[in-house]
C-alpha positions in Angstrom: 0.0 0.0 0.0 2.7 2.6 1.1 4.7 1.4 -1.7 1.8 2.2 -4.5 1.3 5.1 -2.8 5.0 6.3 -3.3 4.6 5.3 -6.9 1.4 7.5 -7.6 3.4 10.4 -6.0 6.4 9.8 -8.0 4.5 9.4 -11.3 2.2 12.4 -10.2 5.6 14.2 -9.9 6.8 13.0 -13.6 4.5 14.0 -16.1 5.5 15.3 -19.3 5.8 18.9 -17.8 8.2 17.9 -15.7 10.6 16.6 -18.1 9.7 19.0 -20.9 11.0 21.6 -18.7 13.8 20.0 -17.5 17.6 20.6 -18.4 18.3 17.7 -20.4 15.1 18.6 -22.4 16.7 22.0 -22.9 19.9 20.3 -24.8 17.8 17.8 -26.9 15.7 21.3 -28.0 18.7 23.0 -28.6 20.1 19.9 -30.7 17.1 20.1 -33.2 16.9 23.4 -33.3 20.8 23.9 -34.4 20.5 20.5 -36.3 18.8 22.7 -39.3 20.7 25.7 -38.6 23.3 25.8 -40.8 21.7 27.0 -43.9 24.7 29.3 -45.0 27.2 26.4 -45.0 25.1 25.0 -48.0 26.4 28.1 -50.0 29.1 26.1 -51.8 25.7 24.1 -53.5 23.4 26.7 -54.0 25.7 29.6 -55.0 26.0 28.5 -58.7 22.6 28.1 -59.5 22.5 32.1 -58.1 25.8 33.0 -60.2 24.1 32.1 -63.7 20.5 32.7 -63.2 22.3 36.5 -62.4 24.5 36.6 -64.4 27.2 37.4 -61.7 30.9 37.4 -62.4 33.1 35.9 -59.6 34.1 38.9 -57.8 29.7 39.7 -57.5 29.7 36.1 -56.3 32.5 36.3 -53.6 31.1 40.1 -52.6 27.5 37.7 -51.7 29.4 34.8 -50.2 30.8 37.9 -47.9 27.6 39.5 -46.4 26.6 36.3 -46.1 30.0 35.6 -43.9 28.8 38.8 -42.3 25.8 38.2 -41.2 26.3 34.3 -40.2 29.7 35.8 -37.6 28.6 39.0 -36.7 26.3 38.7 -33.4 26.6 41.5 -31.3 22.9 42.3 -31.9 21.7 38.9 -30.7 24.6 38.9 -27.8 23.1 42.3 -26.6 19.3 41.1 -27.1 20.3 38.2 -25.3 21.5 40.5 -22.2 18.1 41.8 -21.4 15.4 39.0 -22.8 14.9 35.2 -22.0 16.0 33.0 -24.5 12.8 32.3 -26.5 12.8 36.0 -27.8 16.1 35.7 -29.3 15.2 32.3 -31.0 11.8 33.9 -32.2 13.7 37.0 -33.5 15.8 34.3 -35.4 13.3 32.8 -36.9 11.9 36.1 -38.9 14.8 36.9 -40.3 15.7 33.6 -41.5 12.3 33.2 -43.1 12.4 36.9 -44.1 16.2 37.0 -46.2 15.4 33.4 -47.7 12.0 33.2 -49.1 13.7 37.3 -50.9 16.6 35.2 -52.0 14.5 32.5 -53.5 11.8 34.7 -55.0 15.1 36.2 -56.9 16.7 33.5 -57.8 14.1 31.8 -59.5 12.9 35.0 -61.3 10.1 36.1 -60.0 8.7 39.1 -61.5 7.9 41.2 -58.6 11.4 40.7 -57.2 14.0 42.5 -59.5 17.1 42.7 -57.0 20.2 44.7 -57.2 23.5 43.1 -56.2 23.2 45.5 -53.0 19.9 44.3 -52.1 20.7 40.5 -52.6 23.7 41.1 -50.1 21.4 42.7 -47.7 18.7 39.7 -47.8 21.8 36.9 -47.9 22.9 39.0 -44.8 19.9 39.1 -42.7 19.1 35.8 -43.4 22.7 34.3 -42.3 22.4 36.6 -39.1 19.3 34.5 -37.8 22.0 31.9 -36.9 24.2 33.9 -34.7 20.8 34.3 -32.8 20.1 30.7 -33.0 23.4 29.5 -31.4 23.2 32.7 -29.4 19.7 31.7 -27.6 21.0 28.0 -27.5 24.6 27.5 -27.1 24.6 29.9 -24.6 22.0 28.6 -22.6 23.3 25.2 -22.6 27.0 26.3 -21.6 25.4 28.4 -18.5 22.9 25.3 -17.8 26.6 22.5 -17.6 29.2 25.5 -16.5 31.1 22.6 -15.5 31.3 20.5 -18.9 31.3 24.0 -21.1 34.0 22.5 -23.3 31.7 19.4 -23.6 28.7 21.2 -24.5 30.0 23.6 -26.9 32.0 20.6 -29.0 28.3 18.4 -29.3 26.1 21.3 -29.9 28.2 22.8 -32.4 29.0 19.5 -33.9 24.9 19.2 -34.4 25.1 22.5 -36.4 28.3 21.5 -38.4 26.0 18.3 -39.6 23.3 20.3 -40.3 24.4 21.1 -44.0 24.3 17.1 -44.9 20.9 16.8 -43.1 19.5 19.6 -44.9 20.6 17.9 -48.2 19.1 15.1 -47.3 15.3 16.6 -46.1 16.2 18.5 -49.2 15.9 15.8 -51.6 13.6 14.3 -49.2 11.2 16.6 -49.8 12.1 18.2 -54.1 13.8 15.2 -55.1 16.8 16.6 -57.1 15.5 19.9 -58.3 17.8 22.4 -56.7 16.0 25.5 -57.0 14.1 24.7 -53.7 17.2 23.8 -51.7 16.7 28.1 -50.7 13.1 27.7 -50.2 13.6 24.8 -47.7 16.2 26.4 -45.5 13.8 29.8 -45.5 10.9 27.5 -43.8 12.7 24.3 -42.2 14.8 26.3 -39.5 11.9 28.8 -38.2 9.3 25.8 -38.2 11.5 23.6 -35.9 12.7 26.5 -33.9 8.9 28.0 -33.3 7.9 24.2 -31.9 10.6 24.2 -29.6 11.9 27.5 -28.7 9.8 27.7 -25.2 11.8 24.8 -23.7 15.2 26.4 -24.1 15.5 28.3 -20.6 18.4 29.1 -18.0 18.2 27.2 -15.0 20.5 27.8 -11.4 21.7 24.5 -10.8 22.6 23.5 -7.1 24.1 19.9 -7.6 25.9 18.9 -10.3 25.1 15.2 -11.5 28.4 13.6 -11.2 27.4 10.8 -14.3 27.0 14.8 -16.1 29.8 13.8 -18.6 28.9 10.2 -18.8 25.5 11.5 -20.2 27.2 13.6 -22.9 29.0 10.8 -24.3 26.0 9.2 -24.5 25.2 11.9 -26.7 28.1 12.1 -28.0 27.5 8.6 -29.5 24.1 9.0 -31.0 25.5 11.8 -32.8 28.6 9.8 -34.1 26.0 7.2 -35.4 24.3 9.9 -37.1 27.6 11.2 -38.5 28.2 8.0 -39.9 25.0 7.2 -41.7 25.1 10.9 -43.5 28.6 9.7 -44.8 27.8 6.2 -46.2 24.6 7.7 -47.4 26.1 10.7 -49.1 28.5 8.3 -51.0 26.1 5.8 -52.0 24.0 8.8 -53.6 26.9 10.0 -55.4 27.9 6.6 -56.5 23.8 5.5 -57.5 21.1 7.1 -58.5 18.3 7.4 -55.7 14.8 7.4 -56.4 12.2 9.7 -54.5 11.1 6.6 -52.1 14.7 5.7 -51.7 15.2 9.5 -50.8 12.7 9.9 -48.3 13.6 6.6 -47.0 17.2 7.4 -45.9 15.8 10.6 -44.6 13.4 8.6 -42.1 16.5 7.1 -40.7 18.2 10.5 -40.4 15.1 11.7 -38.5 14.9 8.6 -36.2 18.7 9.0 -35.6 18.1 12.9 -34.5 15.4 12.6 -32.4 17.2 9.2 -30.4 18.4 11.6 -27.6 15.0 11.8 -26.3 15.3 8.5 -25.0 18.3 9.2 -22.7 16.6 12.8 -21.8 13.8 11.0 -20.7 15.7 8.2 -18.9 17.6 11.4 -17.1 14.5 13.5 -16.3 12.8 10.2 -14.5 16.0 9.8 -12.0 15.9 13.8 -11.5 12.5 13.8 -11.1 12.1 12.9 -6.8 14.8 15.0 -6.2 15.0 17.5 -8.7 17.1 20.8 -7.4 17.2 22.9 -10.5 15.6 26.4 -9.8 13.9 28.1 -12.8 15.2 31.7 -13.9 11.4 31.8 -15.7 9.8 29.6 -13.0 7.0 32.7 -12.3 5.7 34.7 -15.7 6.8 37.9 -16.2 5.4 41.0 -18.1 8.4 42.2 -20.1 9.6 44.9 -18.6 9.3 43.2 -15.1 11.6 40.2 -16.7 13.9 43.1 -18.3 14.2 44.1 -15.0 14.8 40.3 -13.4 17.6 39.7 -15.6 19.4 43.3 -15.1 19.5 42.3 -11.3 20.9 39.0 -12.1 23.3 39.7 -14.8 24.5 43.3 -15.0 24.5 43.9 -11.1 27.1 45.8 -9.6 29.7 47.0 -12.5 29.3 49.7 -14.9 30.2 49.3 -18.6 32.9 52.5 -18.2 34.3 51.5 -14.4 37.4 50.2 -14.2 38.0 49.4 -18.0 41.6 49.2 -17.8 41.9 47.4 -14.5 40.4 43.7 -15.1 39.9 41.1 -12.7 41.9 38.3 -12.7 41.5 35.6 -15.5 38.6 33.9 -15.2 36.7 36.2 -13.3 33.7 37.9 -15.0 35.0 41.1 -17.2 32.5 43.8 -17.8 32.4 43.7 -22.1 34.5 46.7 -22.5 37.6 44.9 -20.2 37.5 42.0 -22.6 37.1 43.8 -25.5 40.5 46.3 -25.1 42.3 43.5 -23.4 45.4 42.0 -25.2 43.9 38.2 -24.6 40.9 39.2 -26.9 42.9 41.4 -29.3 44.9 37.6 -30.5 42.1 35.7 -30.6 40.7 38.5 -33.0 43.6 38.5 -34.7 44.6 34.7 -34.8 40.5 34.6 -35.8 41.1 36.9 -39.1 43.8 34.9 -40.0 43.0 31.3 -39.2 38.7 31.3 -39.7 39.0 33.8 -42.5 41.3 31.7 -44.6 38.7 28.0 -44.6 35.9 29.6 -44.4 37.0 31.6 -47.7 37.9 27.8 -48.8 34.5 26.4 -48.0 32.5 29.0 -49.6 34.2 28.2 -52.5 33.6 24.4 -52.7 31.5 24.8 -56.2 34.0 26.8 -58.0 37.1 25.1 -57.3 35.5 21.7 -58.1 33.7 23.3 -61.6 37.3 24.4 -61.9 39.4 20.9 -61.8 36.0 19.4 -63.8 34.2 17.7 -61.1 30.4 17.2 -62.0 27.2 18.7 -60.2 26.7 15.4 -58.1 30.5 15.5 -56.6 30.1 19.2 -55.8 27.0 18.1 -53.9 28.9 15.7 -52.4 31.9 17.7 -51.2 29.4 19.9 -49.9 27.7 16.9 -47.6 31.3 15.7 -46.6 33.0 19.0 -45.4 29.8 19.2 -43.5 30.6 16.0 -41.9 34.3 16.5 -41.4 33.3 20.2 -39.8 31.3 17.6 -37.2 34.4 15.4 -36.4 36.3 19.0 -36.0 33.9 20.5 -33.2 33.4 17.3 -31.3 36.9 16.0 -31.1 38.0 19.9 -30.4 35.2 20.1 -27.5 35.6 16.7 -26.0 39.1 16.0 -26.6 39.9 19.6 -25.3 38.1 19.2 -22.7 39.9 15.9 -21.5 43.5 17.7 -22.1 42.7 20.5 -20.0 40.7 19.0 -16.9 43.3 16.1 -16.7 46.6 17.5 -17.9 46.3 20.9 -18.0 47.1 21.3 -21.4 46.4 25.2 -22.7 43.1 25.4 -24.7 44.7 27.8 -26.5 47.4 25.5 -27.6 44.9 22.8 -29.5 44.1 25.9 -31.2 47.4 26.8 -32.3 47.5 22.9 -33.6 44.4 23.4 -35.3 45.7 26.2 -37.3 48.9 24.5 -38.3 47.3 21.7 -39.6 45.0 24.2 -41.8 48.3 25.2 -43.9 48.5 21.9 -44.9 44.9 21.8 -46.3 45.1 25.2 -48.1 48.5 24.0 -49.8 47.0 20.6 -50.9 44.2 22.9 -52.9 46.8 25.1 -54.4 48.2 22.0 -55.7 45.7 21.2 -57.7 46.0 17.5 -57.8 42.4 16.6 -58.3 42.6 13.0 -55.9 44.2 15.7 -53.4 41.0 17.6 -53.3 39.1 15.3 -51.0 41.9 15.1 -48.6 42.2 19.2 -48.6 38.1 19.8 -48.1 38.3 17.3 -45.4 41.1 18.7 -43.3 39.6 22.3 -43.8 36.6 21.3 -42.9 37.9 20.0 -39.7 39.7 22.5 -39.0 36.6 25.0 -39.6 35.0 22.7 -37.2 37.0 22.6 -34.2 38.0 26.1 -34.3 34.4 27.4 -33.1 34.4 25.1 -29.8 37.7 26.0 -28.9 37.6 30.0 -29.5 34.3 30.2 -27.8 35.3 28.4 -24.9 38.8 30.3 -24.5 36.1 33.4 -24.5 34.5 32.0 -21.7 37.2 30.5 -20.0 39.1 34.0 -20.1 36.6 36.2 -19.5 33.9 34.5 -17.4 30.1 33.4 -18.0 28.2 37.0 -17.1 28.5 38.7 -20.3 29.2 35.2 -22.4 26.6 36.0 -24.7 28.1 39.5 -26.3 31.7 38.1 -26.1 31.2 35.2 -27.5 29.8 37.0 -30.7 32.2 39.8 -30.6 34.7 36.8 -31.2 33.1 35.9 -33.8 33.1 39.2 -35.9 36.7 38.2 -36.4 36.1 35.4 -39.6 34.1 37.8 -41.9 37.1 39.9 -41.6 39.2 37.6 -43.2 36.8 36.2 -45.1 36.3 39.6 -47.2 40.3 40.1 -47.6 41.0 36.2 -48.9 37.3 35.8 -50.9 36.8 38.8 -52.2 39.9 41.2 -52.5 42.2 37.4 -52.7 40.2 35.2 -54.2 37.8 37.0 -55.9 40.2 39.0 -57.8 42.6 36.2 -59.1 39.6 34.3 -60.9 38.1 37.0 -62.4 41.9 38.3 -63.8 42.6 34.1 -65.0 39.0 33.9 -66.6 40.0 36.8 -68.7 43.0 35.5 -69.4 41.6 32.3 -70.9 38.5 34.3 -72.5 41.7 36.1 -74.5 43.6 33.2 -75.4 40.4 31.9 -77.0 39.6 35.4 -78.8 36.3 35.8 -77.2 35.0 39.2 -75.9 32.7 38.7 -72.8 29.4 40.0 -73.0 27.1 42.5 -70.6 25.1 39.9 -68.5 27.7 36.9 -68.7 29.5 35.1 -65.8 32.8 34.8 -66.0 33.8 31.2 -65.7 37.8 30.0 -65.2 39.4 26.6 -66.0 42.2 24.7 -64.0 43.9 25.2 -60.8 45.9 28.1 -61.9 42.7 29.6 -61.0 42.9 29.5 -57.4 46.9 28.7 -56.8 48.4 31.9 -55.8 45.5 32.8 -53.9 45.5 29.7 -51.7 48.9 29.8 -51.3 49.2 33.4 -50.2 46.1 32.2 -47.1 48.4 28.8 -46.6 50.8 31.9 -45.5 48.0 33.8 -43.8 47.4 30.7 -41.6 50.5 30.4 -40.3 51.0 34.4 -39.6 47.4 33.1 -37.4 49.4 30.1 -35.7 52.5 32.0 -34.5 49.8 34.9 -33.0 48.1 31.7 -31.2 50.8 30.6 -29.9 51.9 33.9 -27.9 48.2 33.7 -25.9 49.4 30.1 -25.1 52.3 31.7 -23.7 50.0 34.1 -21.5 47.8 32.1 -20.4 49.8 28.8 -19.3 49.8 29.8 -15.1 45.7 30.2 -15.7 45.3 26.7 -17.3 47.5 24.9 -14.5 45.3 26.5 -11.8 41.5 25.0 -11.3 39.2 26.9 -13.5 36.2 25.3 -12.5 36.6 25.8 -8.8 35.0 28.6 -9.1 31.3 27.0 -10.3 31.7 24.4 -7.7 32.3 27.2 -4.7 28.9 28.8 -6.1 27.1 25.1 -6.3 
């Protein structure tokens, strides 16, 4: 009898509110919300089909590829909105621009009569629609990493590893849904991303937590797991479509399995929820509603208390401690990892967003473009979880110098941008798949420096100041680099063949010596980045030896 009656209490206890508010529910939200996320790293496929239905020339192309690099880095907004509002506003705010710069940039594409763009105009709608990811990993990154202070490292490495896959899942709702006709790849990542994030942006919430769970990391390799299965399955999958042509069924078939593969966390979130459930000790920052100037006000007292913006700007705490944004932003630690940002980020993401070319360049067909596309997506996964969990481990039992994986990182880029200069066509794969690591595990390992460095209170602007550093770069290599050396080669050849180029036609180059001097010039840049790296390993070695998590246990 007593025994039943316990039971009742403990099932009364854990019902499905319970565990849709819990914390582990708020990582398996964030997972599908940043799982179809990454709409700008499927550039590379669709930026062709924009390039001749345009009539752009190389340069145009890059100048797009750009704002889009813009507007996908450049979060301050979102940081700064994320200061003042709960998490679910920022997501929502997200979600209308993402719908709001796609569905312009398909309408134009696919020449729609009331949309007549100028190249200005396109860049502005490529741009707000890359920006809605910066407040998509903004409202859930951030929440995550202040939910599991403890395992930030951890975190930021699986959740960023979900949005590096994102491109291959995409392709594959993508043909899921149109089959193979690529002008709707735009229109699905203008509607996919703001319907999933619109289902589930109420759950993602910050929570004080009291006790850490001490099987906390066993959990996320759990995770972890799941995701490498998933990770797998894109891979074989994306071969076996480039090597055999899939029907519709076939299509939608292998995207069932992606699905049942994304959504397999639940059962582990579930499993965690029910053991939480009798003694649950998490304490909601939302737990009462609030009108919005009342939760405006909440958050102020909670996150902005006690130190001005312009107080003591040039007299920071110690490391680790929280800095106000202005004593991160004019310290020296920020100042390199802006700079070794510009240099390292800059250089593969300018190789990335040019995936199509090079390969219509060394005369690989559609379906292979498609397919480096899928894999560099796939490799970009392998590069944030190995950075975030393998870092992690380094650091908590060695003490090995974030920083210093990063200088590692960026060594091993130079090899990858030399490979493409190359131009030895079976080298290709190898290059897009160490650049696409490397892209990868840069992100986990920058942002959690950020954090590490300069504390959790104002994580949300710093983190996306940080990341204002790769469209930097990415204009000097893609445009003013890369840009520039096609468009002169494509003449070139245009002469040698006696032809005159005509208003309205894109300029189209042939061979590596279209891209060799440029990649090797950001082979250079990257190790310029590397030796910057390296001096911030050098200041910061005394803080990595210390405990920098004492801190978060003190509070617990």
């Amino acid at each position: 009898m007593t025994a039943d009656f316990s039971l009742r209490n403990w099932g009364k206890n854990l019902g499905p509110h319970n565990i849709l508010n819990g914390r582990w529910f708020t990582v398996f939200a964030s997972i599908l919300i940043l799982s179809v996320s990454g709409g700008t790293y499927l550039f590379g496929l669709y930026s062709q089909h924009v390039k001749s239905s345009l009539g752009y020339d190389q340069t145009t192309l890059n100048l797009l590829s750009f704002f889009k690099d813009v507007g996908a880095n450049v979060g301050i907004i979102a940081g700064l909105i994320n200061e003042v509002c709960p998490p679910w506003v920022v997501l929502l705010i997200g979600s209308v621009m993402n719908f709001s710069g796609y569905i312009y940039l398909w309408l134009a594409v696919n020449g729609d009569e009331l949309v007549k763009p100028q190249v200005w105009q396109m860049c502005l709608c490529l741009m707000i629609g890359a920006n809605s990811q910066t407040f998509t990993n903004t409202g859930a990154l951030v929440t995550c990493v202040k939910n599991f202070p403890e395992s930030r490292g951890i975190v930021i490495g699986l959740l960023k590893g979900f949005v590096g896959l994102s491109g291959a899942i995409i392709t594959q709702l993508f043909h899921a849904f149109y089959g193979n006709d690529g002008k709707y790849l735009v229109l699905l990542i203008a509607w996919l991303p703001p319907f999933v994030c619109c289902i589930l942006l109420k759950y993602v919430r910050v929570m004080k937590v009291i006790n850490r769970q001490e099987n906390e990391v066993k959990i996320f390799y759990q995770l972890l797991y799941i995701s490498l299965g998933l990770a797998g399955f894109l891979l074989m999958i994306t071969i076996l479509q480039n090597s055999i042509a899939f029907s519709l069924v076939e299509y939608r078939l292998s995207s069932c399995i992606v699905l049942l593969l994304l959504f397999a966390p639940i059962v582990i979130v579930i499993r965690e929820e029910l053991k939480l459930g009798k003694s649950r000790k998490l304490v909601f920052d939302e737990s009462v509603p609030l009108k919005g100037t009342e939760q405006v006000k909440l958050l102020s007292r909670n996150q902005g208390k006690g130190v001005s913006w312009f107080k003591n700007i040039f007299k920071p705490p110690e490391r680790g401690e929280d800095y106000t944004i202005l004593q991160a932003l004019l310290s020296v630690d920020m100042l390199i990892l802006f700079i070794t940002t510009i240099f390292g980020a800059g250089g593969t993401l300018t190789a990335i967003d040019n995936i199509g070319q090079i390969g219509k360049a060394l005369g690989y067909p559609n379906t292979s473009i498609a397919t480096f596309t899928s894999l560099v997506s796939i490799w970009g996964y392998l590069g944030r979880v190995v950075s975030g969990f393998v870092s992690e481990i380094f650091l908590t039992k060695y003490k090995v110098p974030r920083p210093l994986m990063l200088t590692l990182v960026l060594l091993l880029s130079c090899f990858g941008h030399i490979l493409i200069a190359m131009g030895v066509p079976s080298f290709l794969e190898v290059a897009l798949a160490i650049l696409g690591f490397c892209f990868g595990a840069m992100a986990p390992l920058i942002f959690s420096i950020i954090s590490e460095l300069f504390g959790l209170k104002h994580y949300a602007t710093l983190l996306n100041f940080g990341g204002a550093a790769s469209p930097i770069g990415a204009y000097v290599f893609n445009v003013r680099l890369v840009g520039h050396f096609y468009d002169k080669e494509a003449l070139k050849q245009m002469e040698a063949l006696g032809l005159l180029r005509k208003p309205g036609d894109h300029l189209t180059c042939i061979g590596i010596e279209c891209y060799r001097l440029s990649f090797l010039i950001i082979a250079a840049a990257s190790f310029v980045g590397c030796i910057v790296s390296y001096i911030l390993v050098l200041r910061t070695r005394k803080f990595y030896r210390g405990d920098i998590y004492k801190k978060f246990r003190e509070q617990a």
